[in-house]
DONUNU-204104 format. One record per residue (C-alpha): x, y, z. Coordinates in steps of 0.2 Angstrom, whole numbers, always signed. Layout:
// DONUNU-204104
<u->X, v->Y, w->Z>
...
END
This chain:
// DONUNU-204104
<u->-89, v->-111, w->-126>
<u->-76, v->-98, w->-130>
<u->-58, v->-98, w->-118>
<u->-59, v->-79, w->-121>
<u->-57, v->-67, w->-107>
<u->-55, v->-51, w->-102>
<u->-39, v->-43, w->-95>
<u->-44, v->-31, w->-78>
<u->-32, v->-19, w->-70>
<u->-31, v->-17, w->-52>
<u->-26, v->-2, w->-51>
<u->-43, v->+8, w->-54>
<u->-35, v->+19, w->-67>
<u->-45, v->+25, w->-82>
<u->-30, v->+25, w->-94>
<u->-16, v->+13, w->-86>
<u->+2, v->+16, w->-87>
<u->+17, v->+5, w->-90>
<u->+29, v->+10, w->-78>
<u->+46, v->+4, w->-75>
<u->+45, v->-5, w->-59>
<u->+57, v->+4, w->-46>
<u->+72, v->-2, w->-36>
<u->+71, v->-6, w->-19>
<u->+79, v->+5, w->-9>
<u->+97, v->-5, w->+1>
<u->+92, v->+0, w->+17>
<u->+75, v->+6, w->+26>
<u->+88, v->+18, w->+38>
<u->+81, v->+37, w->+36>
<u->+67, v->+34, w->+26>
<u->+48, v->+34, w->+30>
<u->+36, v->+20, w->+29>
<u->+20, v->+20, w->+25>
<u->+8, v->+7, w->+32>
<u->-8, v->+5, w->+21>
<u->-24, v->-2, w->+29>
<u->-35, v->-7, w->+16>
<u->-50, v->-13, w->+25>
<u->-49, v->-30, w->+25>
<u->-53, v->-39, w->+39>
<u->-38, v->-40, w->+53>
<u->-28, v->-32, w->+40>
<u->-25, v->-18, w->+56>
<u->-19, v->-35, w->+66>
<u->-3, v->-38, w->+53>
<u->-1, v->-18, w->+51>
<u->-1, v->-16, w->+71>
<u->+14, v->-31, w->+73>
<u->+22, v->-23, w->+56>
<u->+23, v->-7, w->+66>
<u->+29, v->-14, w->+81>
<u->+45, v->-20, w->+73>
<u->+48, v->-8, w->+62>
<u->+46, v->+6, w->+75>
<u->+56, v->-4, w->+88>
<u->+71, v->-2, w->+76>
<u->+72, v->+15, w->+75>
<u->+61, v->+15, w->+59>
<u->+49, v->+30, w->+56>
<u->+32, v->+24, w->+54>
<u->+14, v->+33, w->+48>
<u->-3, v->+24, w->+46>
<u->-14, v->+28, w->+32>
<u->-32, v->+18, w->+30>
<u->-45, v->+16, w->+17>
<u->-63, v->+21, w->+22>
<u->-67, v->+1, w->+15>
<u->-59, v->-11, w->+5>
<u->-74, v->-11, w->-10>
<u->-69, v->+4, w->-17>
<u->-49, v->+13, w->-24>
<u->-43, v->+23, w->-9>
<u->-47, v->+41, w->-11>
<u->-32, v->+54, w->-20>
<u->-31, v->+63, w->-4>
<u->-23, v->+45, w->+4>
<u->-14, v->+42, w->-11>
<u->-8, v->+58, w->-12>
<u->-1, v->+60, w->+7>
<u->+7, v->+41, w->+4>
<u->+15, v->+48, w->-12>
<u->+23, v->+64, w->-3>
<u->+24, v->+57, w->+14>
<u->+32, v->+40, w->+12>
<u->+48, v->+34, w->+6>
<u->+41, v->+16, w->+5>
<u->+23, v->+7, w->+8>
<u->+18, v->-9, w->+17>
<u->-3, v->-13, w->+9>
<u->-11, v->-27, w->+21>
<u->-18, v->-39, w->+13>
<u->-30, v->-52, w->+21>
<u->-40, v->-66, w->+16>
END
């Protein structure tokens, strides 16, 4: 029995990149969140309370979904989470 395995990445990508992982930002003040609903069960539930608080400190919120959770959300989300967002949230559930 060989101990070999096979190293998948997550990301969906054809031809992965290394990329220098960025800095958090000091503050959320003026900037946009994004809140990504993958399609995980009750993953709306956490995204719903994570708006609530956010939105109730003056924080500007926009909600962006995957059609399921099976598949790479499509380039148009990814696109508008890319141009539209200053920061993204992605619920998780399980």
């Amino acid at each position: 029995m060989s101990n070999a395995f096979t190293m998948r990445d997550p990301t969906a990508e054809a031809a992965p990149v290394q990329r220098e992982r960025l800095k958090p930002p000091k503050s959320l003040d003026g900037l946009t969140i994004g809140l990504l609903d993958i399609g995980k069960q009750r993953s709306d539930e956490f995204l719903d309370s994570i708006d609530r608080l956010l939105t109730a400190r003056g924080h500007t919120v926009r909600r962006y979904a995957k059609p399921t959770n099976a598949k790479p959300a499509p380039v148009a989300v990814v696109q508008s989470l890319a141009t539209e967002c200053d920061v993204v949230v992605e619920a998780l559930a399980d």
